[in-house]
C-alpha positions as semicolon CSV with decimal commas, in nm:
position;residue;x (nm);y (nm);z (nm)
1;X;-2,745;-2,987;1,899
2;X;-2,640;-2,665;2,102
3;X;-2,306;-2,894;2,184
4;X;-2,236;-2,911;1,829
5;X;-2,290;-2,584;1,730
6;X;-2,083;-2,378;2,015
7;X;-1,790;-2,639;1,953
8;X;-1,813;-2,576;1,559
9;X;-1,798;-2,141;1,680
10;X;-1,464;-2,230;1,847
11;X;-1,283;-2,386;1,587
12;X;-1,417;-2,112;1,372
13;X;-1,290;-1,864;1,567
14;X;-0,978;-1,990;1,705
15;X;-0,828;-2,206;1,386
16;X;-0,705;-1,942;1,155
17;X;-0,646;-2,223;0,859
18;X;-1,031;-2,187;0,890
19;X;-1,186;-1,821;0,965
20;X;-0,932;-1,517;0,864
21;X;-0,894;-1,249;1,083
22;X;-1,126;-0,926;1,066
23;X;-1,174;-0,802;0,758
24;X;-1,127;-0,481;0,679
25;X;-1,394;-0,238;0,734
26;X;-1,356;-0,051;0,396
27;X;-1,386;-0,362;0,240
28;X;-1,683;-0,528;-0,053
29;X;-1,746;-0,773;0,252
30;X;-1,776;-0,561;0,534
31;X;-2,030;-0,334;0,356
32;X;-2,216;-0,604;0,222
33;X;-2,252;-0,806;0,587
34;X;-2,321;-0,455;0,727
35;X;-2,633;-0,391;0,489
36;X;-2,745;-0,723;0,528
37;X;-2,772;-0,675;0,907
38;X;-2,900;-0,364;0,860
39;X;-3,205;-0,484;0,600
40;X;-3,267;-0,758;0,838
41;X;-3,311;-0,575;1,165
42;X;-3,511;-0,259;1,017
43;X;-3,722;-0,474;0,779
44;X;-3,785;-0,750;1,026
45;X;-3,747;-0,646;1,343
46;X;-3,807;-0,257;1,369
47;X;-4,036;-0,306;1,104
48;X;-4,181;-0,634;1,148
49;X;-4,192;-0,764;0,786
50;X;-4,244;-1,121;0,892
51;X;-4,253;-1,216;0,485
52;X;-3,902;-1,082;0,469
53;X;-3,793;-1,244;0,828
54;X;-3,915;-1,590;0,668
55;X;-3,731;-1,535;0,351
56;X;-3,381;-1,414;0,509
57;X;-3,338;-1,740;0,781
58;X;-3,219;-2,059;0,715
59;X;-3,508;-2,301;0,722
60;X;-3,258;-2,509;0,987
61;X;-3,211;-2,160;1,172
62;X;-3,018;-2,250;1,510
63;X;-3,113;-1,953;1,780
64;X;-2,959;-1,931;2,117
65;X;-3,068;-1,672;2,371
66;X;-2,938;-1,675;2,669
67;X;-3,229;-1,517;2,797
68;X;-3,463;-1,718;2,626
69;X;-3,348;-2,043;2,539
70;X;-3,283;-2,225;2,254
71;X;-3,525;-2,160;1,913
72;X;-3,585;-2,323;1,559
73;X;-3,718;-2,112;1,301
74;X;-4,091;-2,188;1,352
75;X;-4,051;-2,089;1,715
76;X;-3,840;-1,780;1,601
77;X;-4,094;-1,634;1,417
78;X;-4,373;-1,689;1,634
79;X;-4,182;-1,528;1,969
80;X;-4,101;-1,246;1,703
81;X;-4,492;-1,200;1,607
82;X;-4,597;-1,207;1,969
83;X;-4,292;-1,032;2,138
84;X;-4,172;-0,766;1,920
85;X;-4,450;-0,720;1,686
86;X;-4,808;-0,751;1,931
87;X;-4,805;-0,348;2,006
88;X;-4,745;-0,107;1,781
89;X;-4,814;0,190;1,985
90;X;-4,465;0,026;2,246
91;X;-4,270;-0,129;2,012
92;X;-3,942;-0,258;2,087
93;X;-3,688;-0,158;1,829
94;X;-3,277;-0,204;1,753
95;X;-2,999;-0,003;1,713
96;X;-2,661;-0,136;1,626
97;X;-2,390;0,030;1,812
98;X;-2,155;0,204;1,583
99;X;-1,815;0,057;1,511
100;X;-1,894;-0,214;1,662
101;X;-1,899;-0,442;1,426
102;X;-1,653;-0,683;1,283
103;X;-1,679;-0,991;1,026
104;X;-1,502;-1,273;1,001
105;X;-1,514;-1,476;0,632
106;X;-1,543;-1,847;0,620
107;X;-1,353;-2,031;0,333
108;X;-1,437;-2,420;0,227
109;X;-1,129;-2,497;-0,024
110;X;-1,042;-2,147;-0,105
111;X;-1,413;-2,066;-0,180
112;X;-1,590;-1,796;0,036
113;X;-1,892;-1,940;0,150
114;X;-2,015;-1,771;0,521
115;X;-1,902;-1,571;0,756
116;X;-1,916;-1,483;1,098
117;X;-2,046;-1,121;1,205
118;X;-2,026;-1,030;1,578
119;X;-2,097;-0,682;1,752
120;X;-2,344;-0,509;1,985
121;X;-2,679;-0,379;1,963
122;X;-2,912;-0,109;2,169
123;X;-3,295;-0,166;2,226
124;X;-3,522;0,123;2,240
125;X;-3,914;0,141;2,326
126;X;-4,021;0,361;2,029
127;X;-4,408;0,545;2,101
128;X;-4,536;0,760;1,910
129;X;-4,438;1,155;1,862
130;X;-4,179;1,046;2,168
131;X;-3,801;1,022;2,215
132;X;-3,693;0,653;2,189
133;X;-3,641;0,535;2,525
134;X;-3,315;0,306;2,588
135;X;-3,469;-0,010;2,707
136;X;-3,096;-0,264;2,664
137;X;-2,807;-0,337;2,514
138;X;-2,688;-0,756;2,459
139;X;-2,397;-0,873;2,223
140;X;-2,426;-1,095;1,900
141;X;-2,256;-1,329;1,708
142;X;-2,407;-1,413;1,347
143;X;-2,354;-1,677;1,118
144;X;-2,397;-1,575;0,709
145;X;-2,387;-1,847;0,460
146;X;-2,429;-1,764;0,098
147;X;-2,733;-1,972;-0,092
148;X;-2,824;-1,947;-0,466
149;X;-2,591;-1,620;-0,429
150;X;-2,804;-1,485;-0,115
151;X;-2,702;-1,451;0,242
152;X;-2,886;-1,616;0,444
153;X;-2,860;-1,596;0,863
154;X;-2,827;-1,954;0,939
155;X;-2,698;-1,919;1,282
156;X;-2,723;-1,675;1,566
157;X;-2,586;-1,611;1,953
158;X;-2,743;-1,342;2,136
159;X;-2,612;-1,285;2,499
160;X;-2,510;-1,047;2,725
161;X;-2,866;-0,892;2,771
162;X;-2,908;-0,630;3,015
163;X;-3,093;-0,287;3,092
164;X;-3,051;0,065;3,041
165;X;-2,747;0,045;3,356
166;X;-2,571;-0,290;3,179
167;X;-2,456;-0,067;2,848
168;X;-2,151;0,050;2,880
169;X;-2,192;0,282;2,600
170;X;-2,542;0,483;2,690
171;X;-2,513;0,697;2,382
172;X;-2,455;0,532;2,059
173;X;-2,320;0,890;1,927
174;X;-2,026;0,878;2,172
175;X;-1,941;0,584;2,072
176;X;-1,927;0,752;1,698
177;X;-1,705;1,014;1,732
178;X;-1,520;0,796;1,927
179;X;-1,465;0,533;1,624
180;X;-1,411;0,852;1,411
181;X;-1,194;1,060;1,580
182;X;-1,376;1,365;1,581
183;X;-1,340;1,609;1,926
184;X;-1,640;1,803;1,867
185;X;-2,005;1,749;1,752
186;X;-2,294;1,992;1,749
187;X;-2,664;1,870;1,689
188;X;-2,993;1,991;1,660
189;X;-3,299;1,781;1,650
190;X;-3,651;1,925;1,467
191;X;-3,963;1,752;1,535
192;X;-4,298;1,833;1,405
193;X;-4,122;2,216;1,328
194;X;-4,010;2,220;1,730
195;X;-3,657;2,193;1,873
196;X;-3,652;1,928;2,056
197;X;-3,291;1,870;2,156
198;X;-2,956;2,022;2,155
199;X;-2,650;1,813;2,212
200;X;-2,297;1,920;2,207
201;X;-2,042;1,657;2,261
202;X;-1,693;1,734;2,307
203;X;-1,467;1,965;2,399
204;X;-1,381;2,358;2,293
205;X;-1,016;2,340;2,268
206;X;-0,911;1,990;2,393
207;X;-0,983;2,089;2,745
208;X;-1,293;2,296;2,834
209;X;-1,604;2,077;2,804
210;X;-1,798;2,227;2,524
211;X;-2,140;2,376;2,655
212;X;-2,462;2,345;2,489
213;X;-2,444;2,745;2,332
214;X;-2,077;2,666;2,185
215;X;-1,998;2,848;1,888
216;X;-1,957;2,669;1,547
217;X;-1,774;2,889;1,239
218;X;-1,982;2,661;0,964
219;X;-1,828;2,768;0,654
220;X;-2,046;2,781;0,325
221;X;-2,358;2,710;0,560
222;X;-2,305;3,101;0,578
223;X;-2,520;3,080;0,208
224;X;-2,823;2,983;0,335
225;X;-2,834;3,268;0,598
226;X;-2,740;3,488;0,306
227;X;-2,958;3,362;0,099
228;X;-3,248;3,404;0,278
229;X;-3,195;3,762;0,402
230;X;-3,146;3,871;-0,005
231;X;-3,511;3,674;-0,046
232;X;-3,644;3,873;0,240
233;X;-3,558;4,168;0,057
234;X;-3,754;4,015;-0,242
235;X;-4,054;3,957;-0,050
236;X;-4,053;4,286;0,105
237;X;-4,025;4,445;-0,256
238;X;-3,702;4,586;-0,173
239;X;-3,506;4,395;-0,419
240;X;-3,595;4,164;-0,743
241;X;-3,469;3,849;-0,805
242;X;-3,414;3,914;-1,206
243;X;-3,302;4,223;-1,185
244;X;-2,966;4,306;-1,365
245;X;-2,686;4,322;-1,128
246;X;-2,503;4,564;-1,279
247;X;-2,678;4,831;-1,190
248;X;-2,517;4,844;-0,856
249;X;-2,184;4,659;-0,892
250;X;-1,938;4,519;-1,136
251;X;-1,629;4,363;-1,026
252;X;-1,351;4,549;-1,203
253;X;-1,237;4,197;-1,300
254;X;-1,510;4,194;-1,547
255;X;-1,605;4,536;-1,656
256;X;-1,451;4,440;-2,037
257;X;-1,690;4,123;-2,011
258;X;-2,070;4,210;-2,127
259;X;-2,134;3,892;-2,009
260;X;-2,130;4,039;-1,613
261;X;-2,478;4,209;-1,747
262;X;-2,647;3,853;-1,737
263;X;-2,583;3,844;-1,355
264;X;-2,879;3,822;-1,150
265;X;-2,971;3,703;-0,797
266;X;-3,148;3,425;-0,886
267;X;-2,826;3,311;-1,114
268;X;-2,639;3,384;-0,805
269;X;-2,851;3,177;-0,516
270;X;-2,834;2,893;-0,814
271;X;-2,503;2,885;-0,871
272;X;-2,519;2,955;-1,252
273;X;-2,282;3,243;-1,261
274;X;-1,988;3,080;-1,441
275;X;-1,754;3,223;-1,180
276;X;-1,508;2,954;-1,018
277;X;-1,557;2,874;-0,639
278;X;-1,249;3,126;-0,532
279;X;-1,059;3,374;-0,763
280;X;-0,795;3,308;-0,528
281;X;-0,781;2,960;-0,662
282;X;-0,690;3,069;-0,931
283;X;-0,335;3,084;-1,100
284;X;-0,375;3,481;-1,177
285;X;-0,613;3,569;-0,920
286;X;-0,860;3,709;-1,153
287;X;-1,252;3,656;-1,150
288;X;-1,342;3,578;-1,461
289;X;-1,658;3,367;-1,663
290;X;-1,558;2,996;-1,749
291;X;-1,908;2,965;-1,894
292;X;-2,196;3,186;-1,971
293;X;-2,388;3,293;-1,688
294;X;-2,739;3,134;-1,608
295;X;-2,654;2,776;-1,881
296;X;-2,523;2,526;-1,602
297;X;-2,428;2,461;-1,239
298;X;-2,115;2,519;-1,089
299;X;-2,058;2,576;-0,755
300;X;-1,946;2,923;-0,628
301;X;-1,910;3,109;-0,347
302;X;-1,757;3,428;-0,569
303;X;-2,114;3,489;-0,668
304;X;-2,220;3,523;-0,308
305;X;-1,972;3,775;-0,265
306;X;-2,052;3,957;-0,566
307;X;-2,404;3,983;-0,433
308;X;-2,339;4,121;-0,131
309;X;-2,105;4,350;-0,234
310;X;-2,427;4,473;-0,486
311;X;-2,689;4,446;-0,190
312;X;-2,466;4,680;0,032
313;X;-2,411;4,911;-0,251
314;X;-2,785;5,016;-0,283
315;X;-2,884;4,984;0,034
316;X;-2,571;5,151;0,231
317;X;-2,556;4,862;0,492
318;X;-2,339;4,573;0,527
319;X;-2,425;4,255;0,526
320;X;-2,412;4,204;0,848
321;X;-2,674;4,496;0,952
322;X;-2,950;4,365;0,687
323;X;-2,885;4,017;0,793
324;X;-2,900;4,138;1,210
325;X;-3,236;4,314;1,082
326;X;-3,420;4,067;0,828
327;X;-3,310;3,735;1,016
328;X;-3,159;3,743;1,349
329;X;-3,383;3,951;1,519
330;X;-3,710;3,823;1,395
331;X;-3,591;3,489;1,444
332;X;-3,430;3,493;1,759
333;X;-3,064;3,414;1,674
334;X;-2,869;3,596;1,943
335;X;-2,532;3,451;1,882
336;X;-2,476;3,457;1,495
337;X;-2,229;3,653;1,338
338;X;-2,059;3,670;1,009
339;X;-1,801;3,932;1,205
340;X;-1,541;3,792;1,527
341;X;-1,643;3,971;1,829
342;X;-1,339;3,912;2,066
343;X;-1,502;4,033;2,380
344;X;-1,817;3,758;2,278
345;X;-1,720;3,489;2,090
346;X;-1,326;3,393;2,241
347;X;-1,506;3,215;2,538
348;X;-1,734;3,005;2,344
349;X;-1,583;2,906;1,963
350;X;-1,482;2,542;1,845
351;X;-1,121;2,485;1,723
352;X;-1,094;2,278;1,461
353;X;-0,836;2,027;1,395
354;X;-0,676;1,807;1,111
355;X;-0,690;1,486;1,057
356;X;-0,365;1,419;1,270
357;X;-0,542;1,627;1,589
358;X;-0,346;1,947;1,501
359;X;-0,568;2,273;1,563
360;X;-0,627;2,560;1,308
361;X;-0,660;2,905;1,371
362;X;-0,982;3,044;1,482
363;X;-1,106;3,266;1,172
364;X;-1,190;3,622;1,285
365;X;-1,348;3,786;1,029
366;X;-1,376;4,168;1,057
367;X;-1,626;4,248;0,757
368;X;-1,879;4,029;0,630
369;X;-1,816;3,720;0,404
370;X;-2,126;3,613;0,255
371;X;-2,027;3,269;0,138
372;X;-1,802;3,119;0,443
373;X;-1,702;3,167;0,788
374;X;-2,074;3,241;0,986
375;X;-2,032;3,148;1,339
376;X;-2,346;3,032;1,503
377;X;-2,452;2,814;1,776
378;X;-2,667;2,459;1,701
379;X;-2,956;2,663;1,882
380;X;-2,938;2,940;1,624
381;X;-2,947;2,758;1,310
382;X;-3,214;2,499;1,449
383;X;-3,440;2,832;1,474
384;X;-3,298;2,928;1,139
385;X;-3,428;2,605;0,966
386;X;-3,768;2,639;1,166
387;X;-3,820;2,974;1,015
388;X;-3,746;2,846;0,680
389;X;-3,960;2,542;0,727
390;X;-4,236;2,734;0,875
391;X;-4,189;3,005;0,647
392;X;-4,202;3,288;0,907
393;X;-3,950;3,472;0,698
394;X;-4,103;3,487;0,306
395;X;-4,387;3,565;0,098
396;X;-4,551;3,260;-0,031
397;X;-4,447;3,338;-0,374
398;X;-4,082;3,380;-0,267
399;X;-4,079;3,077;-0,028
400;X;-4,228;2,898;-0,330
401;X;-3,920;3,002;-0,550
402;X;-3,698;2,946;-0,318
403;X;-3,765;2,557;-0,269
404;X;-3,802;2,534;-0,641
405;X;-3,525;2,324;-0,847
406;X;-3,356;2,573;-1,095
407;X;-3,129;2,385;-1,209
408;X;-3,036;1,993;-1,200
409;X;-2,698;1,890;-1,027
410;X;-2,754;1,539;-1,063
411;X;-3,030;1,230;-1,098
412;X;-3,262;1,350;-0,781
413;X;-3,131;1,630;-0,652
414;X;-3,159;1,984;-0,768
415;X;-3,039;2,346;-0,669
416;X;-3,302;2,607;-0,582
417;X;-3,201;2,962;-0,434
418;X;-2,975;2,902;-0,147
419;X;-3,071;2,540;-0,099
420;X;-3,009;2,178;-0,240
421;X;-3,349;2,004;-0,299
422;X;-3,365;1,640;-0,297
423;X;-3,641;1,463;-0,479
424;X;-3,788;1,179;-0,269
425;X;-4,043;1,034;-0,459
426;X;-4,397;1,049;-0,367
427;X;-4,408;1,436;-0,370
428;X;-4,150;1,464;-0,084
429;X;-3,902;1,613;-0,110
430;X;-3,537;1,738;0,153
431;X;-3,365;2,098;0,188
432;X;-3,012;2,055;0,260
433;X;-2,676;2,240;0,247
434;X;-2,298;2,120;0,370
435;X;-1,987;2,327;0,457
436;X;-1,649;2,228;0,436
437;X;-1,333;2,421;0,538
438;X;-1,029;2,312;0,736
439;X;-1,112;2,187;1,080
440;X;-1,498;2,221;0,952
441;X;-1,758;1,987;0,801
442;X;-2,073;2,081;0,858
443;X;-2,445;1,983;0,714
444;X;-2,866;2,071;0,751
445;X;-3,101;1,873;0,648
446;X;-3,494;1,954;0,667
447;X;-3,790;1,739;0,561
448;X;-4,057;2,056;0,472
449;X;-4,361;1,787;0,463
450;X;-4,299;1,632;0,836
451;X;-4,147;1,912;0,969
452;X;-3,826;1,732;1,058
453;X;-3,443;1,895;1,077
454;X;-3,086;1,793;1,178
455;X;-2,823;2,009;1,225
456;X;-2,443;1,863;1,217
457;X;-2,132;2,049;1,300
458;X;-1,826;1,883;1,316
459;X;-1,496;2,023;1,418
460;X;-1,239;1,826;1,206
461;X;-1,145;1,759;0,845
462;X;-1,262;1,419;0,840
463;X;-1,585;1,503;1,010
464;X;-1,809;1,431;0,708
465;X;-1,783;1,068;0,821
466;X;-2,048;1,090;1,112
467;X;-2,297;1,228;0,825
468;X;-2,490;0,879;0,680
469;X;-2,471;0,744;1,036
470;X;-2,622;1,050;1,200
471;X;-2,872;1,130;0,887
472;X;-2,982;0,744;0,869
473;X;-3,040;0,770;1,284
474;X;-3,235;1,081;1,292
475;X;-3,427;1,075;0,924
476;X;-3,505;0,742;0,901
477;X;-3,600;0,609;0,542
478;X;-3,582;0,978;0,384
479;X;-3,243;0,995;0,533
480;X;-3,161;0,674;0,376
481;X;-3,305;0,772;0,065
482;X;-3,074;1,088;0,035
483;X;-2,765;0,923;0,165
484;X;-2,860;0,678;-0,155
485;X;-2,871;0,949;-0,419
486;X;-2,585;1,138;-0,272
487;X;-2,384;0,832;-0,332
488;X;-2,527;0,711;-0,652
């Protein structure tokens, strides 16, 4: 039987008049053969839904270890029950390694009926409230076959096995930027409201090795930060969230406009100003209203800027002194800035580069912007998101507002005052905000009822590509479940 079957894998792979060439990765295929070994390993393996592991086999299942020998399907599912699924306190679970994937369709007459899916996994030991531990890496070869218009693994080669010092590739994240071309990655890990790792991959200009304290410029994750030293102002009494504007700035742009007299802050953290995101964007250059203020969403980082400029008005500080005051200090973040500091930052910032490798220049910011261009380390804005979570910073009346949808951006997913808010189901729910600017893509996420974060910052245009991957690693299901309604 084993005979038969490796000598039906070579013609396969070897006869082109019978398996094509890699497919595509972008294409209907790849995705679905990449799902389907996805569902399979988390539902049946990490998970150990046995009901779904008998459904999703061939009843004829052919399984060759070369570890373990040869298995049908009734002796596949018992070494499953009593090797991977006996102890749930150690329990063995598998990673694929990214990009390493490819599929290979199988045609019977012109008809698409299988196909082949090799690549390479990573084991962990998962325990709980613990890091998982590599434990292995092996290589596998699948066979799909389509049944009452299901796929069904009907075949399988799993080889290669080693430990922790056989894999080549000891972090699967390398491995990802690799794939994606990205030079630089930042991330932060929050567990249980703790930091519990910082990793910094890359490089600071091509050459240097980028240290763990490396500085990011994160572009409109600058809002947040604003956001929440305007709310601290709120909680403190200082400032009201429906107060009328006005009465410390109007933009010459719109001082023949009445409507500038329905700006408040909380139309401003909510992004229901009617501004555009830039005047600059603009054909004229103007600021003007392209709806009235406080009846929809639209993104905006001119109403950010119009609230600073009113914040610094009244209280005869910039920016950058009430944020230093309200939310660096008290928090701890020693190396966040929305102003360049030569002398400090030179040795430490991120270049960013296009998506053909060529590098931008560093932004150096002499006065406060309080929409784009923060720089910050991973370290900072972990501390930043554990303040928010832990709501060291706010009132509980504020904090309340704050992570309250004011308006609806789309099925699941709402914007409150400086944050997205993703609706989970079950009464969970996901803070989150993204930056974007050339040589930057950058995103938080933070799970308020476990107490869970991740920080991302990227260095390059196409750097939003690392963010399902990473989210989906590090978030598990409620990752999943926001990658879902982002891309609904």
């Amino acid at each position: 039987m084993a005979k038969r079957f490796f000598s039906s894998v070579m013609i396969f792979l070897f006869f082109s008049g019978t398996v094509d060439a890699q497919i595509d990765k972008n294409s209907d295929l790849f995705s679905e053969l990449k799902k389907q070994d996805s569902i399979f390993f988390e539902r049946g393996f990490n998970n150990c839904d046995m009901t779904y592991l008998e459904k999703a086999v061939d009843e004829n299942l052919k399984f060759y270890h070369d570890k373990g020998g040869f298995q049908d399907k009734k002796l596949f599912l018992e070494r499953t029950r009593e090797n991977i699924c006996s102890d749930p306190l150690k329990k063995p679970v598998r990673k694929v390694v990214s990009g390493s994937l490819e599929v290979f369709p199988l045609y019977s007459d012109g008809n698409l009926y299988g196909a082949i899916q090799t690549g390479e996994h990573q084991f962990y030991i998962r325990e709980p409230h613990k890091e998982d531990v590599l434990s292995g890496r092996a290589k596998f070869t699948t066979v799909w076959t389509k049944k009452d218009g299901n796929w069904i693994m009907s075949d399988v080669l799993s080889y290669d096995h080693g430990g922790p010092g056989h894999t080549t590739i000891k972090d699967p994240v390398e491995q990802l930027l690799k794939d994606n071309n990205i030079p630089t990655l930042g991330l932060g890990i929050i567990e249980n409201g703790k930091l519990t790792q910082i990793k910094v991959y890359g490089t600071l200009d091509g050459e240097a090795t980028a240290p763990c304290n490396s500085l990011f410029n994160v572009a409109s994750l600058t809002k947040p930060v604003t956001a929440l030293t305007v709310l601290r102002l709120v909680s403190l009494g200082k400032w009201n969230l429906d107060e009328p504007l006005d009465r410390y700035w109007i933009d010459p742009d719109l001082a023949k406009d009445p409507r500038h007299k329905k700006l408040t802050t909380r139309i401003i953290l909510s992004h229901r100003t009617g501004f555009p995101n830039w005047r600059w964007q603009k054909p004229d250059h103007q600021l003007n209203f392209e709806f009235d203020p406080g009846t929809k969403y639209q993104y905006s980082g001119e109403g950010y800027e119009y609230l600073r400029k009113a914040i610094e008005k009244k209280f005869n500080k910039s920016l950058e002194e009430l944020a230093r005051e309200l939310v660096f200090q008290p928090v701890g973040m020693q190396d966040t800035s929305y102003i360049w500091n030569e002398k400090k930052d030179a040795g430490k910032i991120v270049t960013g580069y296009d998506r053909n490798g060529k590098p931008y220049d560093i932004v150096k910011n002499t006065r406060p912007n309080a929409a784009d261009d923060l720089t910050t380390s991973v370290e900072d804005y972990s501390r930043f998101l554990i303040a928010v979570m832990n709501n060291g910073l706010l009132s509980a009346e504020v904090f309340k507002e704050m992570k309250t949808g004011q308006v609806k951006t789309k099925k699941d997913k709402y914007f409150g005052l400086g944050f997205e808010i993703y609706d989970l189901g079950n009464g969970k729910t996901a803070l989150s905000h993204g930056g974007t600017d050339k040589g930057v893509n950058t995103l938080v996420v933070m799970l308020p009822e476990t107490k869970q974060g991740l920080v991302i910052f990227t260095n390059a245009d196409n750097g939003y590509q690392l963010y399902e991957p990473l989210i989906s690693q590090y978030l598990g299901e409620a990752g999943k479940k926001i990658v879902k309604i982002e891309t609904e």
